[in-house]
C-alpha positions as CSV (number, residue, x, y, z in Angstrom):
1,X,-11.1,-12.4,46.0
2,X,-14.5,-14.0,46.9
3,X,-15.5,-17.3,45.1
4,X,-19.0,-16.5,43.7
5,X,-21.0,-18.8,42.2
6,X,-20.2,-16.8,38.6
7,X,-16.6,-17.3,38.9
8,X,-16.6,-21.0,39.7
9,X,-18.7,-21.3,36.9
10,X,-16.3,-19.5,34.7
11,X,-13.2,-21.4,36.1
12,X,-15.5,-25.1,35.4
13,X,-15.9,-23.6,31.6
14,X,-12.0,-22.5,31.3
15,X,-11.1,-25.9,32.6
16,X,-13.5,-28.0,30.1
17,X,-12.1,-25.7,27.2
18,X,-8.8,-26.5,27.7
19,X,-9.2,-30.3,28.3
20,X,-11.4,-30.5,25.0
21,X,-8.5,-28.5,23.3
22,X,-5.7,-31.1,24.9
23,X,-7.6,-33.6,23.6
24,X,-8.5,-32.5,20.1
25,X,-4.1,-31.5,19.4
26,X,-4.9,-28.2,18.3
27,X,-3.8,-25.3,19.3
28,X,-5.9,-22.3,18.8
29,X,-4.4,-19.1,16.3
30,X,-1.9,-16.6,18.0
31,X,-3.5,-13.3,18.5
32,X,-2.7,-10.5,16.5
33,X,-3.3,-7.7,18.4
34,X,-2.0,-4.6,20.6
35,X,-0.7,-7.4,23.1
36,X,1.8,-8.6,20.1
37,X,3.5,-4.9,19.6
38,X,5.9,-5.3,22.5
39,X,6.0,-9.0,22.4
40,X,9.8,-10.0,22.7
41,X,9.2,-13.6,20.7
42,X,7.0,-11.9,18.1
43,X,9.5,-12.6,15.2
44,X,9.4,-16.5,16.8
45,X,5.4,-16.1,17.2
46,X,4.8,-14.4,13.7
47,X,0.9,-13.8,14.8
48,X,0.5,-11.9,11.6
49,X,1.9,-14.4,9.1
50,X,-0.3,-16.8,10.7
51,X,-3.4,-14.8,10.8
52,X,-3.2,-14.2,7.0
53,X,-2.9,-18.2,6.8
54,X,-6.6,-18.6,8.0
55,X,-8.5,-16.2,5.6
């Protein structure tokens, strides 16, 4: 894979998402999506219980 100037760029904005997400103690919601149908901690997880929370 070739470093472009694009990807750098999107790695730099990953990075300074996560730090500013360390820092704040929040995690961000599960998803609740097609990923969570085979998801062998889903009953752990419960994305759907907390996705209901938010609304």
């Amino acid at each position: 894979m070739k470093i472009t100037p694009e990807l750098r760029r999107q790695v730099e904005d990953t990075i300074a998402a996560i730090r500013a997400m360390l820092v704040s103690g929040k995690l961000p919601p599960p998803a609740n999506d097609a990923r969570c149908k085979e998801y062998s901690l889903n009953d752990i997880c419960q994305p759907q219980v907390l996705s209901q929370q938010e609304k």
